[in-house]
C-alpha positions as CSV (number, residue, x, y, z in Angstrom):
1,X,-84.5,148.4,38.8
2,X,-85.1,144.4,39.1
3,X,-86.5,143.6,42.2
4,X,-84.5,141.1,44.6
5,X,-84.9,138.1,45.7
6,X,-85.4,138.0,49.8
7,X,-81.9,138.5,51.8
8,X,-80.1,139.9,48.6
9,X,-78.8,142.8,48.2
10,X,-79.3,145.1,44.8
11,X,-76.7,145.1,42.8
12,X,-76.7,149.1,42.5
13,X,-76.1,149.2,45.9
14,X,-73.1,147.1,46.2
15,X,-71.7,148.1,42.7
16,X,-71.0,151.7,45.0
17,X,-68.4,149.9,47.0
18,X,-65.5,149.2,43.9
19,X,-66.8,153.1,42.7
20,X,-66.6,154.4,46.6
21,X,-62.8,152.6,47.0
22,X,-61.1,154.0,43.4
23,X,-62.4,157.4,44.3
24,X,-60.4,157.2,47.7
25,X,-57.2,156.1,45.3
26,X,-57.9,158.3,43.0
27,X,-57.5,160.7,45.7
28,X,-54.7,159.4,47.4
29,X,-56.0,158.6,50.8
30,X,-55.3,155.4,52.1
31,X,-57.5,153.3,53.6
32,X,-58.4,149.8,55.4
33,X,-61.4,147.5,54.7
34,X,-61.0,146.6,58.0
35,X,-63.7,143.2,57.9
36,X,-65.6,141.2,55.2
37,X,-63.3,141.8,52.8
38,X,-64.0,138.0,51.6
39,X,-67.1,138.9,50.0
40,X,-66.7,142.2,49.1
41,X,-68.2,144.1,47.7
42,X,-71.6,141.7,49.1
43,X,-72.3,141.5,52.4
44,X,-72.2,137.5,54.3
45,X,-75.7,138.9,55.3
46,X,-78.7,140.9,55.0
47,X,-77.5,142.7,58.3
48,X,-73.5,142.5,57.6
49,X,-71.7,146.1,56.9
50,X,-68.6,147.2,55.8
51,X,-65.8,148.9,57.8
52,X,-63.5,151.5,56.8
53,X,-60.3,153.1,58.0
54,X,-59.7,155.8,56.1
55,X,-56.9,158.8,56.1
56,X,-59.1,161.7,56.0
57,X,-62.2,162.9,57.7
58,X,-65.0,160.8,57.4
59,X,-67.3,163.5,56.6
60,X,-65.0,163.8,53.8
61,X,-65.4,160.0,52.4
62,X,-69.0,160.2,53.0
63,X,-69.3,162.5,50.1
64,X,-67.3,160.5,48.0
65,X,-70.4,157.9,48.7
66,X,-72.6,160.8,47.1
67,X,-70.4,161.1,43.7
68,X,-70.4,157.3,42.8
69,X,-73.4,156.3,44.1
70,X,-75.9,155.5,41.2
71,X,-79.6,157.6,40.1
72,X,-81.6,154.6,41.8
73,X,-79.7,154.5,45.2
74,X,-80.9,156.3,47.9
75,X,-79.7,157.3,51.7
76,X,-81.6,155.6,54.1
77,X,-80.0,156.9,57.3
78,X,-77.1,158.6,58.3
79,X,-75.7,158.1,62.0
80,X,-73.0,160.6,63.8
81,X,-71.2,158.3,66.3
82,X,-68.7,158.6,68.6
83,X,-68.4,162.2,68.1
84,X,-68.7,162.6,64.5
85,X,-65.5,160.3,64.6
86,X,-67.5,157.6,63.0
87,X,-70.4,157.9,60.2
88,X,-72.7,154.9,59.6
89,X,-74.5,155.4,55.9
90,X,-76.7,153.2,55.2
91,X,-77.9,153.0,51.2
92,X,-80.9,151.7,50.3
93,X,-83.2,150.8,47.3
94,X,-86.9,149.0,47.1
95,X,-87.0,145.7,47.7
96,X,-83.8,145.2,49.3
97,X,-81.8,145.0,52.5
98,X,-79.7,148.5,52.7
99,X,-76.4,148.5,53.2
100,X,-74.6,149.5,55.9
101,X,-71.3,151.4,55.6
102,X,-68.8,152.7,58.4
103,X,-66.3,155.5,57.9
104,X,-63.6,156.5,60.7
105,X,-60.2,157.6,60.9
106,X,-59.6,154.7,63.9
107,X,-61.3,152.5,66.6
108,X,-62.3,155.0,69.5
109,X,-64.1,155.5,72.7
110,X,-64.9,158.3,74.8
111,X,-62.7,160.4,72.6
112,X,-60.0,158.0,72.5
113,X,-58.4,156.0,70.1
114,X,-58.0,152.3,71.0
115,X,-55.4,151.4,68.3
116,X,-52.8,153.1,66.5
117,X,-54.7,153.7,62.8
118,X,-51.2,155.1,61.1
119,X,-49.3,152.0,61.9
120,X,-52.2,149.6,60.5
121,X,-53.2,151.9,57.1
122,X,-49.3,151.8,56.5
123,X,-49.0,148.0,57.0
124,X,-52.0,147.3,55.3
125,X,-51.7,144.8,52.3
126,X,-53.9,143.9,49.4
127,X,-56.5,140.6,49.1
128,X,-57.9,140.6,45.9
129,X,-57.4,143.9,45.1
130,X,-58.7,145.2,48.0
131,X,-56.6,146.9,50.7
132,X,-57.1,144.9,54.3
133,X,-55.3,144.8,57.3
134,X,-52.4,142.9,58.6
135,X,-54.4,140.0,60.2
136,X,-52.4,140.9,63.6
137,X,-54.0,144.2,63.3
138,X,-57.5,143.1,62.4
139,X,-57.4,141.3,65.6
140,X,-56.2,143.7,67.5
141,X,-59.0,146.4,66.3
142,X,-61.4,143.6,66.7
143,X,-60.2,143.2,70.2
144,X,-60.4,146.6,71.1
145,X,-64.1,146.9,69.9
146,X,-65.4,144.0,71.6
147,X,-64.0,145.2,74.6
148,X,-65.0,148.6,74.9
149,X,-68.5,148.5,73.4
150,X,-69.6,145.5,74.8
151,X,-67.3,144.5,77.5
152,X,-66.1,141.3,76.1
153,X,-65.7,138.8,72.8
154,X,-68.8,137.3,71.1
155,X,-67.8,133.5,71.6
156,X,-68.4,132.8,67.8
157,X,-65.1,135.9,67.2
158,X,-63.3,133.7,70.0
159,X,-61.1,131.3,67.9
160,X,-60.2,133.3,65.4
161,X,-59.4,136.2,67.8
162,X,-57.2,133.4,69.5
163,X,-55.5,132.1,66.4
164,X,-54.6,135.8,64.8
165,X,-53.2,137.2,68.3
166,X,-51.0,133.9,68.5
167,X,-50.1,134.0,64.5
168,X,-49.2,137.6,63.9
169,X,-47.8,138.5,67.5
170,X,-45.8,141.3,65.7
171,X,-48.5,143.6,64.6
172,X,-50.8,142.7,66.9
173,X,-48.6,144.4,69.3
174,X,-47.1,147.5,67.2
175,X,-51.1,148.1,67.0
176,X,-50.9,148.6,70.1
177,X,-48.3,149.8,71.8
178,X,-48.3,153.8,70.6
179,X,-51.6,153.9,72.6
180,X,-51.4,151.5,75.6
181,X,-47.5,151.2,75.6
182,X,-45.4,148.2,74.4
183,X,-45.0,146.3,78.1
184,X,-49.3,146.3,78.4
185,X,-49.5,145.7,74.5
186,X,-47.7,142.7,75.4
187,X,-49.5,141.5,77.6
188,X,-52.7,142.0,75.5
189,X,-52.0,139.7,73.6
190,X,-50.3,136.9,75.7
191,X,-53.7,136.6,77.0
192,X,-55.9,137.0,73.5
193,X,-53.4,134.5,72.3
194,X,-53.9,132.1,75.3
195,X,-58.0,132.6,75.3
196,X,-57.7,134.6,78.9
197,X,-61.3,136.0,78.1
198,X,-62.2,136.7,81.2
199,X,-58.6,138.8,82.4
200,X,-59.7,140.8,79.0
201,X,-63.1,141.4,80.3
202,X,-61.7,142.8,83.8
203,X,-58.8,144.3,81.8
204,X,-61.3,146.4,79.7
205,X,-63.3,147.8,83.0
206,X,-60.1,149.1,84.5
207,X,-59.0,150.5,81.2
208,X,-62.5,152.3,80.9
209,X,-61.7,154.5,84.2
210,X,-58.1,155.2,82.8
211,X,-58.9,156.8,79.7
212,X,-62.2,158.9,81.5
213,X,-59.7,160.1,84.4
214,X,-57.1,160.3,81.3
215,X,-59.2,163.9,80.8
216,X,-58.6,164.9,83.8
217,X,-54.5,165.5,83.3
218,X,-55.6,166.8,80.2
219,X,-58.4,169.5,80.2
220,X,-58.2,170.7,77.4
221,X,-58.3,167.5,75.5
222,X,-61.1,166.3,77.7
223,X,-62.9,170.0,76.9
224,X,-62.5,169.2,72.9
225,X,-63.7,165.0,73.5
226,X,-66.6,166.9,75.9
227,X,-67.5,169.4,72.9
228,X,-67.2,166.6,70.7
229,X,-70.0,165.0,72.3
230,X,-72.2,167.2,73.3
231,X,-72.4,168.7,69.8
232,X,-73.2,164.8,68.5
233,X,-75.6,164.4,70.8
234,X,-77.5,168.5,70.0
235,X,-77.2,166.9,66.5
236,X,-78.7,164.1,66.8
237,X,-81.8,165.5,69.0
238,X,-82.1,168.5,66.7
239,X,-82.1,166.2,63.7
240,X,-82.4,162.5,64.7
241,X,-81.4,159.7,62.2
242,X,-84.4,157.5,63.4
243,X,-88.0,158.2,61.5
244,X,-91.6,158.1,63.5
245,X,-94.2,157.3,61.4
246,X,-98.1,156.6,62.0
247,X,-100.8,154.6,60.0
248,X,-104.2,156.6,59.6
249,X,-106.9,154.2,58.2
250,X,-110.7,153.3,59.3
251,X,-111.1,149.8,60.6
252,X,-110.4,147.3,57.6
253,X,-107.7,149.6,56.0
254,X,-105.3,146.9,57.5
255,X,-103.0,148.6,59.9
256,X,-102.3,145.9,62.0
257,X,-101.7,143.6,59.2
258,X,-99.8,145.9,57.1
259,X,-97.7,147.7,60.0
260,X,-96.2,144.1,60.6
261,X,-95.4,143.4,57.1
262,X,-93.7,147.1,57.1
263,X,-91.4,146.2,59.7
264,X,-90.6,143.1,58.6
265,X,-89.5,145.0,55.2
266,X,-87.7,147.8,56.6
267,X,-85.6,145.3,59.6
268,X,-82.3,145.9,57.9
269,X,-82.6,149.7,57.9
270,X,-83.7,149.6,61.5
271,X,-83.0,146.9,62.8
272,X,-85.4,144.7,65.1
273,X,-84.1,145.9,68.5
274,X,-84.4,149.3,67.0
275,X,-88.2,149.0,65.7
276,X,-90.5,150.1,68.3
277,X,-94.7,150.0,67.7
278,X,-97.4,151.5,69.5
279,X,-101.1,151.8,69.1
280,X,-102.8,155.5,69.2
281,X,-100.8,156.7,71.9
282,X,-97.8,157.0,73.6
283,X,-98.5,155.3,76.7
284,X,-96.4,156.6,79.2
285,X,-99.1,157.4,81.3
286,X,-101.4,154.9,82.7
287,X,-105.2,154.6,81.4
288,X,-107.3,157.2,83.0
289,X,-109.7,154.0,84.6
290,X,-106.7,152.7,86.2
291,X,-105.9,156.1,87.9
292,X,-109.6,156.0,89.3
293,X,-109.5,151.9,90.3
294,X,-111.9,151.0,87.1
295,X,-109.3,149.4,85.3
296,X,-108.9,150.2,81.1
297,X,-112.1,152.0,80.3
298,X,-111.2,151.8,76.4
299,X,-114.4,150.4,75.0
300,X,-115.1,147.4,73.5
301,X,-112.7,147.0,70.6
302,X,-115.0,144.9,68.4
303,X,-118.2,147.7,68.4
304,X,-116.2,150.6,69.0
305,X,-118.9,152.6,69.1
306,X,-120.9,150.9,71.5
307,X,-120.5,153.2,74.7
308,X,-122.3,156.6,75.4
309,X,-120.2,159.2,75.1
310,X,-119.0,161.0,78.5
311,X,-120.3,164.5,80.0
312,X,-118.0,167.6,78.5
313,X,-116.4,168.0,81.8
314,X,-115.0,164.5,82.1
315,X,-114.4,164.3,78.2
316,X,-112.1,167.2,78.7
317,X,-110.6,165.6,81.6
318,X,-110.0,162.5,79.9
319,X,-108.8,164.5,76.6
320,X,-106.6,166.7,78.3
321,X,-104.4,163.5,79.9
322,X,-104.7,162.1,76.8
323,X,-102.9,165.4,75.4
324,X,-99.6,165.3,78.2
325,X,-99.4,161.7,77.4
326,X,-98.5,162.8,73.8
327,X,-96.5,165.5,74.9
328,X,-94.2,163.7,77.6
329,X,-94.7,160.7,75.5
330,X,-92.7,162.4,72.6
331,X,-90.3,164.3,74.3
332,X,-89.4,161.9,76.8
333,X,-89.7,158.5,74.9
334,X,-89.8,158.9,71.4
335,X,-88.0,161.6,70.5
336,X,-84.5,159.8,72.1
337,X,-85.4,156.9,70.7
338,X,-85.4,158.5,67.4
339,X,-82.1,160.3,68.1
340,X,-80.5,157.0,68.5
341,X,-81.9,155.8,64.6
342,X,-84.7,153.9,65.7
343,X,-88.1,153.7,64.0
344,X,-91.1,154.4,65.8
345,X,-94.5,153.2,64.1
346,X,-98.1,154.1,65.9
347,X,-101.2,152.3,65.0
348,X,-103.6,155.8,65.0
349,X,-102.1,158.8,66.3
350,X,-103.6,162.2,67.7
351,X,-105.3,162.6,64.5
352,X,-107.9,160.0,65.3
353,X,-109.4,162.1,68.0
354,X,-110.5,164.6,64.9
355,X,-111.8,162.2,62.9
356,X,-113.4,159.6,65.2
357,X,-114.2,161.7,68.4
358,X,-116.9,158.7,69.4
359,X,-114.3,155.8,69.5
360,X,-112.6,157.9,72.5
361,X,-116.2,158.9,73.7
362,X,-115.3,162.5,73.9
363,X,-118.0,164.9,73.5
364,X,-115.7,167.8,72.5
365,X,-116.0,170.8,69.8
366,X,-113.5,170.4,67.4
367,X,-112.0,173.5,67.4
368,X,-111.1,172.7,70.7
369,X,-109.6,169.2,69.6
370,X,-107.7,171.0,66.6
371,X,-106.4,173.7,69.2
372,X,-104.3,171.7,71.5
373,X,-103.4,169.6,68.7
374,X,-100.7,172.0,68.1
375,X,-98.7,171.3,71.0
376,X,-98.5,167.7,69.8
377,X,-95.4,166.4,67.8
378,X,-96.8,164.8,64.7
379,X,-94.7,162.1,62.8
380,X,-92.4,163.2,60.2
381,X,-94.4,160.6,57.3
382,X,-98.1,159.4,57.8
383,X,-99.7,157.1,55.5
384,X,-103.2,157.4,55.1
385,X,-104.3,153.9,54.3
386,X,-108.3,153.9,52.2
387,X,-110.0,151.8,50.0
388,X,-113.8,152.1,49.1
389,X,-116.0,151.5,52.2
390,X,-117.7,148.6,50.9
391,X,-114.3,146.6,50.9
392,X,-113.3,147.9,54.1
393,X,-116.5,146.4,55.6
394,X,-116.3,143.2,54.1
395,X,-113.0,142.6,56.3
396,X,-113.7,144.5,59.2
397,X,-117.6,144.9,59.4
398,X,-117.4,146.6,63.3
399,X,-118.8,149.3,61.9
400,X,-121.7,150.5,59.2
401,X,-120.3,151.0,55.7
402,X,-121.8,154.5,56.0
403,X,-119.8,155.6,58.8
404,X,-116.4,153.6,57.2
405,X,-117.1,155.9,54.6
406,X,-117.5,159.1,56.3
407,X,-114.4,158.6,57.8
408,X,-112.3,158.4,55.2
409,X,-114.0,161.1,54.1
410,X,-112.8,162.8,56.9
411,X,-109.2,161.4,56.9
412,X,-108.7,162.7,53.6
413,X,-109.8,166.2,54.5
414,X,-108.4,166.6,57.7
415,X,-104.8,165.4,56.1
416,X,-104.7,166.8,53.2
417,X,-102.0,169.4,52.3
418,X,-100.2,168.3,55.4
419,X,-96.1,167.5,55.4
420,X,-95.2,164.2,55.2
421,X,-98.9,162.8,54.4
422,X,-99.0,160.2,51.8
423,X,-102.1,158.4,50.2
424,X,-102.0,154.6,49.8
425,X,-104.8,153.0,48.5
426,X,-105.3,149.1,50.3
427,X,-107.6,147.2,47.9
428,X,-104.8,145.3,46.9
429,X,-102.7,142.6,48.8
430,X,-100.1,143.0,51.4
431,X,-97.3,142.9,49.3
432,X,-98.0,145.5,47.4
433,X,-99.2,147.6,49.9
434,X,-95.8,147.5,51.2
435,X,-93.7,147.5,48.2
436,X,-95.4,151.1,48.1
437,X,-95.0,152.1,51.3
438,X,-91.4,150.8,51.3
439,X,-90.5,153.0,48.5
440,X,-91.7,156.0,49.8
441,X,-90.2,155.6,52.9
442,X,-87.2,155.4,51.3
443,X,-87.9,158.4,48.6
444,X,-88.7,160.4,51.8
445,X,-85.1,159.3,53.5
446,X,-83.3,160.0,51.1
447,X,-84.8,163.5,50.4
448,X,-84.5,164.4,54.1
449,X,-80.5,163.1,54.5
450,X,-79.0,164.5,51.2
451,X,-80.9,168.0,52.7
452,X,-79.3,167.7,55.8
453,X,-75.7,166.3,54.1
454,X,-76.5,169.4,52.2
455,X,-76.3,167.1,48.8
């Protein structure tokens, strides 16, 4: 595969899209490219995904995805939303932004549907081939999004909104008018037409409470859309779409410098807002000096060795907050952050008390470290970052070559055979580094979602 050029996407990746649409025709189901379709099948952006209406279930189109897509693409994530009503997939190869795409069978909230799907997959006409709604019914979805996700229209969608709501009255309404009835239909879009934004925005909020009490005349509709979601959200928990992921390296393997460069790489898988970092642990709970009025008591960063080590007593004291830190950290932090698809990266992680008991001045046995080590969560993919000691040193000289070298030594050993551990040698430049790392994030993605789509 040729590598891309920054903010393109691979060509295997959107050479899926014609492959993904003639297997839906070939099958007969109709479907709806509901935005984009100008540029299709590349993205306007690095970030930009595709929408699709379809006539089946979406589970049902995502493995289409699997049959056309090609030996060098691979799923990077795979989000449940909305009940299971929507599937995000996003496909992915080195050196690329992935690509996003969204399956449902219609615009919904809280188990409702916002517009009527039949009337705009039967209306739908074709642009270039590709089948795209009536632009009173693009609008109309569009409208219905903005409004019930985020409680109002993006002023860039604004004009445009205005212009199709005013242009295309007809279907804007028929869109409509099966769920909200043709008199408040109407109504919609007299004010989307007339640029009303702010009657939509209090519009939307009253809306919100109808449809929620809505399942209250209706219980056993409300007991599906409540089964619905509680089954999403057990799903996502009990297999999250997000991926936590630690760095392992002695000072001068480049984790700081490196870990930035990996997020920058992997921003249009998770996106920036979605990226969350943090160094060794989890930090929900306060450094032990600040509980006692000293203040931090993590030593001094540039000769981390430079403080005696503390008594057994208060090393276990300090060892054993250290240890519910990572425990309520994970389950009550990072483990619903992943559930919503975000990537969690750590600087260090627990394993650094194993290999480097002096930088946290512990004077512990290890068998004691190693023992309540298995009540912590450990990330699903650790890289193990190493290059010879002597390089190491040479950036990073806080500490002797010798002891650089013992612990990667030790990293190696301790690590070794575990699941998810990779090796990545850093006597190379960033780039490379990350190309590396990139690609077996990916490899490691794809391996767990096509498991789990039970590919």
């Amino acid at each position: 595969m040729v590598a891309t050029e920054s903010g393109q996407h691979d060509q295997a990746l959107t050479d899926v899209l014609p492959r993904f649409v003639s297997a839906l025709n070939d099958q007969r189901i109709k479907w709806c490219l509901l935005r984009n379709y100008q540029s299709f099948p590349v993205p306007r952006s690095p970030t930009s995904d595709f929408d699709f209406i379809v006539d089946c279930e979406p589970r049902r189109a995502v493995d289409f995805i699997k049959s056309v897509a090609g030996p060098t693409v691979r799923v990077g994530m795979v989000v449940f939303r909305s009940g299971g009503a929507v599937i995000s997939v996003f496909l992915s190869t080195p050196r690329s932004p992935s690509l996003r795409i969204d399956i449902m069978r219609s615009a919904v909230w809280a188990g409702h549907d916002l517009i009527d799907a039949e009337d705009l997959l039967e209306k739908r006409r074709t642009v270039n081939g590709i089948s795209v709604p009536a632009p009173g019914h693009e609008v109309a979805d569009s409208l219905m999004t903005y409004l019930f996700h985020s409680g109002k229209v993006k002023a860039e969608y604004r004009a445009s909104t205005q212009k199709c709501a005013e242009e295309d009255r007809s279907n804007f309404v028929s869109c409509l008018s099966a769920v909200w009835g043709k008199v408040e239909a109407d109504q919609l879009s007299k004010k989307a037409a007339s640029g009303d934004w702010e009657w939509l925005a209090a519009w939307v909020r009253g809306a919100r409470k109808r449809l929620l009490w809505s399942h209250a005349r209706n219980p056993v509709r409300a007991l599906e859309a409540a089964c619905l979601h509680v089954f999403n959200v057990a799903r996502r928990l009990l297999r999250p779409p997000g991926l936590f992921v630690s760095m392992l390296g002695p000072d001068g393997a480049g984790k700081t410098t490196i870990g930035h460069a990996y997020l920058e790489r992997m921003n249009t898988l998770y996106y920036k807002k979605n990226q969350h970092r943090c160094h060794w642990r989890p930090g929900v709970l306060p450094a032990p000096g600040v509980i006692v009025g000293k203040g931090s008591t993590q030593g001094d960063v540039t000769n981390p060795h430079s403080k005696s080590l503390h008594s057994p007593p208060v090393s276990f004291a300090r060892f054993f907050y250290f240890v519910i830190d990572y425990v309520v950290g994970y389950w009550g932090g990072i483990r619903p952050r992943l559930a919503k698809g975000d990537l969690v990266l750590f600087d260090r992680y627990f394993d650094d008390f194993i290999v480097d008991r002096r930088r946290y001045r512990l004077d512990l046995p290890l068998s004691l470290i190693r023992l309540f080590g298995k009540v912590v969560v450990r990330p699903e993919l650790v890289f193990v970052l190493h290059a010879p000691a002597d390089i190491l040193h040479a950036r990073k000289a806080e500490l002797p070559v010798d002891e650089i070298a013992r612990q990667t030594v030790a990293l190696k050993g301790v690590m070794a055979g575990k699941n998810g551990v990779r090796f990545v040698c850093v006597d190379r430049g960033v780039d490379a580094v990350v190309d590396e790392l990139e690609r077996l994030t990916i490899d490691y993605l794809d391996q767990r979602n096509r498991r789990w789509l039970n590919w």
